[in-house]
C-alpha positions in Angstrom: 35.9 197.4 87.8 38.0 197.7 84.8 41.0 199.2 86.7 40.6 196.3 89.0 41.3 194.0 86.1 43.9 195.9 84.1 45.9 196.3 87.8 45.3 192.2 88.4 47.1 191.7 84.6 49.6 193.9 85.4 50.9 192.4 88.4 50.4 188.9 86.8 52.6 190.0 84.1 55.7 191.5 86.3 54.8 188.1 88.9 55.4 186.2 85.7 58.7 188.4 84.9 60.6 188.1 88.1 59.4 184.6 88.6 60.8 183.7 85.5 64.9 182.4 86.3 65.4 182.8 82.3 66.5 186.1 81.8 68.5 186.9 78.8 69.7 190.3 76.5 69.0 189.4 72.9 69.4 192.3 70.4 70.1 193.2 66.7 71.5 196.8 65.3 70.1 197.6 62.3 72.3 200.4 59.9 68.9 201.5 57.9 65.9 202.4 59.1 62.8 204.5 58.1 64.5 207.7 59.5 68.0 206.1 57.7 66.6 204.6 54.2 68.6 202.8 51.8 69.5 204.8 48.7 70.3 202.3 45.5 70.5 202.7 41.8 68.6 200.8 39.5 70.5 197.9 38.3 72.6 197.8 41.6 73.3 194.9 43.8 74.4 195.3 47.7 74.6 193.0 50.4 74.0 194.8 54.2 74.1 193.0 57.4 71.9 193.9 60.4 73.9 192.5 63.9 72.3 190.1 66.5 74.1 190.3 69.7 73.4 187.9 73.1 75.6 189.5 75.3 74.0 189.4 78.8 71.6 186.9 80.5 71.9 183.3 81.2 71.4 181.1 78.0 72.3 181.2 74.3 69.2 181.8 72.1 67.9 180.5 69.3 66.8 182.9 66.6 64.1 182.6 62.7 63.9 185.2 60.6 61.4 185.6 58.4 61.4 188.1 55.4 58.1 189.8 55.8 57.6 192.6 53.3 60.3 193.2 49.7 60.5 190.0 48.3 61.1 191.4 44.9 63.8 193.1 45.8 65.6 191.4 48.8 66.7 188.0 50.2 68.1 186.5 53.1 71.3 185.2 51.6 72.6 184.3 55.8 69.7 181.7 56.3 66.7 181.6 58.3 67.9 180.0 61.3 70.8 181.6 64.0 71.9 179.7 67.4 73.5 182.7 69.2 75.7 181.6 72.3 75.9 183.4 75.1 78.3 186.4 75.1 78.1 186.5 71.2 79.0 189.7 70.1 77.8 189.5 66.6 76.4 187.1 64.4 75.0 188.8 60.9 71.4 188.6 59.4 72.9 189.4 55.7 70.4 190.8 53.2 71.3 190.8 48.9 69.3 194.2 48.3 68.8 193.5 44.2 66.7 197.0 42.1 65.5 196.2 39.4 67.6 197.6 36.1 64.4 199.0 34.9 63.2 200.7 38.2 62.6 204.4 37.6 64.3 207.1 39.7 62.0 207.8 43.1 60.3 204.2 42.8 60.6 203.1 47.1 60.2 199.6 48.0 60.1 198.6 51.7 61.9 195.7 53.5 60.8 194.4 56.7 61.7 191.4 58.2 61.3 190.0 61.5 63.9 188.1 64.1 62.0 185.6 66.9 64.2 184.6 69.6 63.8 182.3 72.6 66.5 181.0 74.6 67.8 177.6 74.4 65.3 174.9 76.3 66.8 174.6 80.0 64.2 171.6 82.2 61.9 173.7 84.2 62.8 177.0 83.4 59.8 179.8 81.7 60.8 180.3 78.4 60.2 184.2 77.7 60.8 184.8 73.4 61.9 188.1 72.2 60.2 189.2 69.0 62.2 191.9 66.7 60.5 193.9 63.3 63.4 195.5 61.1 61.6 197.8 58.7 63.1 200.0 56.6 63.3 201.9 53.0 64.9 201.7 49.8 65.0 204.5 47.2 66.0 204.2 43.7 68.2 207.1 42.4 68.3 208.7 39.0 71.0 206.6 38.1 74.4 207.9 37.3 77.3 207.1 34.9 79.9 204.5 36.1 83.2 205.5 37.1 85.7 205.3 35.4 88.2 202.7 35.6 91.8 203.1 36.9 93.1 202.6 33.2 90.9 205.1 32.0 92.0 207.5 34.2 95.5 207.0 33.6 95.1 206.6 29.7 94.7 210.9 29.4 97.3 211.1 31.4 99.4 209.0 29.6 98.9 210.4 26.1 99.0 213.8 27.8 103.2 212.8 29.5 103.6 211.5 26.0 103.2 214.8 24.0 104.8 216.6 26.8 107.8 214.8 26.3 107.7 214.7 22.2 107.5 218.5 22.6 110.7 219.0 25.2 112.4 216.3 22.6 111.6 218.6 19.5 112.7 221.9 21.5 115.6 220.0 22.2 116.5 219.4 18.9 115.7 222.5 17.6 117.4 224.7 20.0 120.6 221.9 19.5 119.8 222.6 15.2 120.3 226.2 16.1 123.4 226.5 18.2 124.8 224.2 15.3 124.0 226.3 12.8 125.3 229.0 14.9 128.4 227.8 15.4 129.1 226.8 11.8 128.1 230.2 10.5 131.0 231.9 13.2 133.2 229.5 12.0 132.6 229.9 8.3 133.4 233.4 9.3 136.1 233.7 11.0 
């Protein structure tokens, strides 16, 4: 009996698909994930952006997303609310990913959000939404002296040509002090 009624919600389900004339492709790539986690320092700021994408179907979509877990670390700095056209390539979720200066080294924080899509509202058409959970991440690293700057770099370098050329300039002289001296004894000489 209760294969009868699982096999009765089935077909009602794929009745309900292919009767449906809304059909769309709504999507979003995501660059972390929990096999791909976010590696931060503490004190470090970064902005990432996670791609929605409408390319096939029939309607532009309306998208909310809703930060769900990693409020102390992350905000939706893109807003809330996307309208996605049809054949939209890209249109970026954009989360500020902010670690505390005072995190420790191995501390992990997780970031979910979710993404609810439905197409745009056509007159008698079923409206089938497309739900998406982003999940993902973040590890603090032991955190690691700055770089340093292009100046700094050049400064050694600097002094360093400096000297170099203060030593040629003194051989020079010396080696000229001694050919003169050279010459004036031979000619004292002769």
């Amino acid at each position: 009996m209760g294969n009868i009624n699982n096999l009765k919600i089935a077909v009602i389900i794929v009745m309900f698909c292919l009767v449906s004339t809304n059909v769309f492709a709504f999507a979003i790539s995501a660059p972390y994930s929990k096999d791909n986690p976010l590696s931060m320092q503490p004190g470090e700021t970064k902005d990432i952006s996670f791609v929605m994408q409408n390319l096939e179907g029939d309607s532009d979509v309306n998208a909310v997303v809703s930060l769900l877990e990693g409020k102390e670390i992350a905000e939706i700095i893109s807003g809330t609310t996307y309208s996605i056209p049809l054949g939209t390539v890209e249109r970026n979720i954009v989360l500020r990913i902010s670690i505390p200066s005072d995190a420790s080294a191995g501390n992990n924080y997780n970031v979910k959000f979710s993404v609810q899509s439905s197409p745009v509202d056509k007159e008698g058409d079923i409206q089938l939404g497309v739900g998406y959970n982003v999940d993902f991440p973040v590890i603090v690293l032991e955190k690691t002296a700055p770089a340093p700057s292009p100046q700094e770099i050049e400064q050694p370098e600097k002094s360093g040509m400096i000297w170099i050329i203060v030593l040629i300039v003194a051989i020079v002289i010396v080696i000229g002090l001694i050919i003169w001296l050279v010459k004036r004894k031979k000619a004292h000489y002769a």
